[in-house]
C-alpha positions as CSV (number, residue, x, y, z in Angstrom):
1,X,21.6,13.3,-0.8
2,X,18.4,14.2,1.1
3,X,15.5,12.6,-1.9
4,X,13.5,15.8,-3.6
5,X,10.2,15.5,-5.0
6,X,11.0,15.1,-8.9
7,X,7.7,14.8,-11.2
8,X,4.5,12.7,-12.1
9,X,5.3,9.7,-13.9
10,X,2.4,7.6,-15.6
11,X,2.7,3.7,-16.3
12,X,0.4,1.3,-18.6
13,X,-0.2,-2.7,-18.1
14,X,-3.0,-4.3,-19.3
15,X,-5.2,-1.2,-20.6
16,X,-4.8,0.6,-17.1
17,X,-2.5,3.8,-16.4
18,X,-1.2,3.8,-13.1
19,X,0.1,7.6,-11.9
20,X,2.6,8.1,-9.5
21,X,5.3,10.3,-7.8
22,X,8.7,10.4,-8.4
23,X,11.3,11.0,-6.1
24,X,15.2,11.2,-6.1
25,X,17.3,10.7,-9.1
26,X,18.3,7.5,-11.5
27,X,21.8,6.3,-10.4
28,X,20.4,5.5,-6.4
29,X,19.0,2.5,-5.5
30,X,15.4,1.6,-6.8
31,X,12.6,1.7,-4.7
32,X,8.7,1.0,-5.0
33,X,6.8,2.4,-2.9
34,X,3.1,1.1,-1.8
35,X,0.2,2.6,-0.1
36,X,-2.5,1.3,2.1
37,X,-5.9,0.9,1.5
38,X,-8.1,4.1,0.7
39,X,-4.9,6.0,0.3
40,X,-2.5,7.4,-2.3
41,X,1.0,8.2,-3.5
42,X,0.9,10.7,-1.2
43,X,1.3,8.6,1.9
44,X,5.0,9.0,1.8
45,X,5.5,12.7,1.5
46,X,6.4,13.5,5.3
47,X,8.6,10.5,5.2
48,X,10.8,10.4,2.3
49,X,11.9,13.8,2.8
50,X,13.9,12.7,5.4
51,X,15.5,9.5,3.5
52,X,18.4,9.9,1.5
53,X,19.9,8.2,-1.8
54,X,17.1,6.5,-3.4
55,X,15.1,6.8,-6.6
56,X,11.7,5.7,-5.3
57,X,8.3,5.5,-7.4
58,X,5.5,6.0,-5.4
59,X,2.5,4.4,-6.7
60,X,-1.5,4.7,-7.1
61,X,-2.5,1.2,-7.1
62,X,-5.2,0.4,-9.1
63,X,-8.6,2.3,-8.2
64,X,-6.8,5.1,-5.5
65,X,-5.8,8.2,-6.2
66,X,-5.0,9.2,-10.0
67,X,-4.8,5.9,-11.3
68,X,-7.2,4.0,-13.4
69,X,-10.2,1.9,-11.6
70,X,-9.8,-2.0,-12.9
71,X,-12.7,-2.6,-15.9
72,X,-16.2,-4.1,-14.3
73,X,-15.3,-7.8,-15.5
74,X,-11.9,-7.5,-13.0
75,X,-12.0,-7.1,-8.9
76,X,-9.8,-5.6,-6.6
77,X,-8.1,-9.0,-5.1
78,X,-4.9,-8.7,-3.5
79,X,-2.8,-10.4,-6.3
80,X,-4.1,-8.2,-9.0
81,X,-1.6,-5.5,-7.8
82,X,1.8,-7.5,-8.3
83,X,1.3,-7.7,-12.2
84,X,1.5,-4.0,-12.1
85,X,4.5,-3.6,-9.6
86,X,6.4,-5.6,-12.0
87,X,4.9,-3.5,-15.1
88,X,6.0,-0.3,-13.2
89,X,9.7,-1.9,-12.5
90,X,10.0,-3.4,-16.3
91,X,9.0,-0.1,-17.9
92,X,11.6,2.1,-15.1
93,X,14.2,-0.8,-16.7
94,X,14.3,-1.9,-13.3
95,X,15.5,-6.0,-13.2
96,X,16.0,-5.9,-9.6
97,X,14.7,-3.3,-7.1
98,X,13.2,-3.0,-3.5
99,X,9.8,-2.3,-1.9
100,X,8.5,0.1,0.5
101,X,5.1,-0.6,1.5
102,X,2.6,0.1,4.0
103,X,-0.4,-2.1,5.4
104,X,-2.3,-3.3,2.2
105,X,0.6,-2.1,0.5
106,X,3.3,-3.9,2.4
107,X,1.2,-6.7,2.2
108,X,1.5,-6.6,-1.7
109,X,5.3,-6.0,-1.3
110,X,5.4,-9.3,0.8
111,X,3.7,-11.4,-1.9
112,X,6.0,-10.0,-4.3
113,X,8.8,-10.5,-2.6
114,X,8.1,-14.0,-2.1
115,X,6.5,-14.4,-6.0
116,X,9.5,-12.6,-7.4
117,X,12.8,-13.4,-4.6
118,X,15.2,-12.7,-7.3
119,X,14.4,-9.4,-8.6
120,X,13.8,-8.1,-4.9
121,X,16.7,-6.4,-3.4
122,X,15.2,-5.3,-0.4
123,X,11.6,-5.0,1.9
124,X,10.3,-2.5,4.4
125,X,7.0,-2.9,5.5
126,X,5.3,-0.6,7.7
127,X,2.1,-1.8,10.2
128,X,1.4,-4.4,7.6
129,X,2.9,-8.1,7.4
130,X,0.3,-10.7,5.3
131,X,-3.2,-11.2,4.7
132,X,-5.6,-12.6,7.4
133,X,-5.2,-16.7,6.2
134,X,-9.0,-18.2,5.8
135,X,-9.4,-22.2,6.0
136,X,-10.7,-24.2,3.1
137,X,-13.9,-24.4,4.7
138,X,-14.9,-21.0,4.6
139,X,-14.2,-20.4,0.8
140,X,-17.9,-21.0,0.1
141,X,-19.0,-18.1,2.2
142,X,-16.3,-15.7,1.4
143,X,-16.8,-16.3,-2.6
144,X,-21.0,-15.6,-1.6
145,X,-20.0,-12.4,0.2
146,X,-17.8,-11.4,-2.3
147,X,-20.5,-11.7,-5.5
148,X,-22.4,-9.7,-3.1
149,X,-20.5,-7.0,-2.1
150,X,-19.2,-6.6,-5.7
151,X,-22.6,-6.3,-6.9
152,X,-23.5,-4.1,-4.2
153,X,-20.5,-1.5,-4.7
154,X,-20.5,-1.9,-8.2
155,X,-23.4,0.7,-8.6
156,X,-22.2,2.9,-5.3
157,X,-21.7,6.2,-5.4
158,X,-19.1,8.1,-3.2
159,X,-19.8,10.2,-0.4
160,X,-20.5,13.6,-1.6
161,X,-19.1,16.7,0.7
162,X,-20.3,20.4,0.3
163,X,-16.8,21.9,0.8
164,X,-13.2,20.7,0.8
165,X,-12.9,20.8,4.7
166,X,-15.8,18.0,5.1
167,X,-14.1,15.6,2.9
168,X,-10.5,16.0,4.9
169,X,-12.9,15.7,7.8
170,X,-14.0,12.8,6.6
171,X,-10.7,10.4,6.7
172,X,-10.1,12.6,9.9
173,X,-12.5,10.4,12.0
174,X,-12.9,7.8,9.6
175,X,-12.7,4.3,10.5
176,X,-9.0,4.6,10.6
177,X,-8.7,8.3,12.2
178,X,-5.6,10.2,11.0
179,X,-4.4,13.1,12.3
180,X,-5.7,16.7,10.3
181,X,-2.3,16.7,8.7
182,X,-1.8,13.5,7.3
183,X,-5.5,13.8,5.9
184,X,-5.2,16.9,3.8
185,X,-1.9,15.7,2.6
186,X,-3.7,12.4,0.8
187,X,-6.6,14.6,0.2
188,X,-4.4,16.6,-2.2
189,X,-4.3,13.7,-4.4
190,X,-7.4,11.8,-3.3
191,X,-10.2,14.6,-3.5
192,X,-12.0,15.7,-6.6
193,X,-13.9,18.7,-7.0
194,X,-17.7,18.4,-9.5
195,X,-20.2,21.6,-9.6
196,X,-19.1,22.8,-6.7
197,X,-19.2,19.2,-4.5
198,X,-16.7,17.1,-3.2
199,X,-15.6,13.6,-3.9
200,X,-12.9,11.1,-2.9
201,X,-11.8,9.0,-5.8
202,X,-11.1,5.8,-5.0
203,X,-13.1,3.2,-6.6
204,X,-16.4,1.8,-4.1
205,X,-15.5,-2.0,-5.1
206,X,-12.1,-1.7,-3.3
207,X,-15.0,-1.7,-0.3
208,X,-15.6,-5.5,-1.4
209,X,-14.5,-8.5,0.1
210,X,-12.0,-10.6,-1.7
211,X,-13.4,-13.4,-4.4
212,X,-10.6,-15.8,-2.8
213,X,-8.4,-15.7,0.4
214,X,-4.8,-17.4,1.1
215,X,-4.7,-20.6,3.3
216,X,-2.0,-20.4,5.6
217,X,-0.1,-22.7,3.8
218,X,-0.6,-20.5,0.2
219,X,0.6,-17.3,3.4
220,X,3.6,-19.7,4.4
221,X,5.2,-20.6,0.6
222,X,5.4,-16.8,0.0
223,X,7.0,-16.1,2.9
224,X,9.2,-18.4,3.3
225,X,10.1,-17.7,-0.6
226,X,11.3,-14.0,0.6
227,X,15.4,-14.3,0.3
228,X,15.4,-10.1,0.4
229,X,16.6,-8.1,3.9
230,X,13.3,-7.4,5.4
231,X,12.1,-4.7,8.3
232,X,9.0,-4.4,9.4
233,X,8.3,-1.8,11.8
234,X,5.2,-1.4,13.6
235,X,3.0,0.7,15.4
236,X,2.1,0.4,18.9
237,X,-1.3,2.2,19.3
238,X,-2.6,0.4,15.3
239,X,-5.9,-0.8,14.8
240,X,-4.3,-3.5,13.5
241,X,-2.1,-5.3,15.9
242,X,-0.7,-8.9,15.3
243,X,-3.1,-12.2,16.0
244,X,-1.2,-14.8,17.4
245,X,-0.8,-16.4,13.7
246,X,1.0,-13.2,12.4
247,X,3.1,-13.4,15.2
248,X,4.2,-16.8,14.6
249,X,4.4,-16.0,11.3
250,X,7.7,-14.0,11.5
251,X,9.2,-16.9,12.4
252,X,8.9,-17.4,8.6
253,X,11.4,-14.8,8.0
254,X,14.4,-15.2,10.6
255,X,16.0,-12.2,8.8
256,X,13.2,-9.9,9.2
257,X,14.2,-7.2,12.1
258,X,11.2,-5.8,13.7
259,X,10.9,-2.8,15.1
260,X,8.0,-1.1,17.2
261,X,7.9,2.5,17.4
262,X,5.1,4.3,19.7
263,X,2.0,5.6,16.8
264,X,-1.2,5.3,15.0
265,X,-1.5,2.9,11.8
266,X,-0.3,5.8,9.8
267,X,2.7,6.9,11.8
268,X,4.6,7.0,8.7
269,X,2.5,10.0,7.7
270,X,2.4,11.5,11.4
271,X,4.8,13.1,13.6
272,X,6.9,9.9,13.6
273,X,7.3,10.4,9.8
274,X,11.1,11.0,10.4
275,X,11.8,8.0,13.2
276,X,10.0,6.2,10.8
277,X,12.4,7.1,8.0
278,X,15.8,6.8,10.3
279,X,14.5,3.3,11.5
280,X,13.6,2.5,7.9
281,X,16.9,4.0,5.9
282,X,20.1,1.4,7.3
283,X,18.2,-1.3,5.3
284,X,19.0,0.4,2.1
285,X,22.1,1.5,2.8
């Protein structure tokens, strides 16, 4: 059966309510599914439409969308987000389920599929495999840059729009440009209206660089760690193509099939929403 739209769902963990979407029915396989930075639940609404027999949760992470921003004393690092994946699949009364994820989001599906190999069924990642590793050496800097930053965005305010249009406009030709489509469709969730002015809410310190980074070794014991069916499809015209390291990389995980399909970073929310979805659906049956 062809997965419907069902209701808003709400989650706590650790003082923070997460919102999300709900889609399909209980009695299908379990799904979570992740967004990419800057965006929201919304980023799967062209595709899942066109994916049947799932119940999937799609997620606001922490600081996008609906979803509460992490307390000042807290940061936006990577890891923070796989304590509440595993909130949102302990309060569902899911002990095992599977991931859908997309760049920053399939990134956190990777980590917790490699954190968690035994309560993972399945992974699909889409233009998104790991985070960029850093080398021991550079750790002084990055923690610098990150105090910085953190103190910087802590006390930034979002870009204020006079109308609707300008803030769609806004992700239009932002620095990842999205087709006019797929920007009002995350702008239904994302943008927030305040005496007349426009707003997106997401949180400015998700604009700061991380406190830590992963070695390639720290990359290489999650990875190899993954024991789920994995898929990572890609897109040809991203922004963010594989280095040479990521490619080497999937040697980590011989039983991850990789797929290209011809698209922008955010094809899943484009017009290849549906061969995104077809390539996407054999790996949950």
């Amino acid at each position: 059966m062809s997965i419907e739209f069902i209701r808003e769902r709400s989650f706590e963990n650790k003082g923070l309510t997460l919102q999300a979407k709900e889609w399909g029915r209980s009695g299908y396989p379990p799904v979570i599914a992740l967004h990419g930075w800057l965006d929201n639940a919304n980023s799967f609404d062209r595709m899942l439409p066109h994916m049947k027999d799932l119940h999937v949760i799609a997620l606001d992470l922490a600081g996008h969308g609906r979803s509460d921003f992490r307390s000042q004393d807290s940061s936006y690092d990577i890891w923070c987000d796989l304590a509440d994946v595993l909130a949102v699949a302990d309060q569902m009364g899911w002990k095992t389920f599977s991931l859908l994820g997309h760049s920053r989001g399939a990134v956190i599906a990777g980590l917790v599929a490699g954190a968690f190999p035994e309560r993972i069924e399945r992974l699909a990642m889409i233009d998104g495999f790991m985070p960029p590793p850093t080398d021991a050496a550079n750790m002084p800097k990055q923690i610098a840059r990150a105090i910085h930053e953190h103190k910087r965005y802590s006390t930034a305010s979002p870009t204020i729009f006079d109308d609707y249009e300008r803030a769609v406009q806004a992700r239009v030709k932002g620095f990842v440009p999205l087709e006019h489509e797929a920007a009002s469709i995350l702008a239904e969730r994302g943008v927030v209206e305040a005496d007349g002015l426009f707003y997106w809410r997401n949180d400015q310190r998700l604009k700061a660089a991380s406190m830590i980074k992963l070695s390639a070794d720290n990359i290489k014991a999650f990875l190899t760690a993954i024991r789920a069916p994995v898929i990572l499809v890609q897109a040809q015209n991203s922004a963010y193509k594989p280095d040479e390291t990521q490619t080497a990389a999937f040697k980590l995980i011989p039983h991850m099939q990789v797929v290209q399909i011809v698209g922008s970073h955010h094809l899943h929310m484009e017009e290849q929403a549906e061969q995104v979805a077809k390539e996407i659906q054999p790996l949950f049956g």
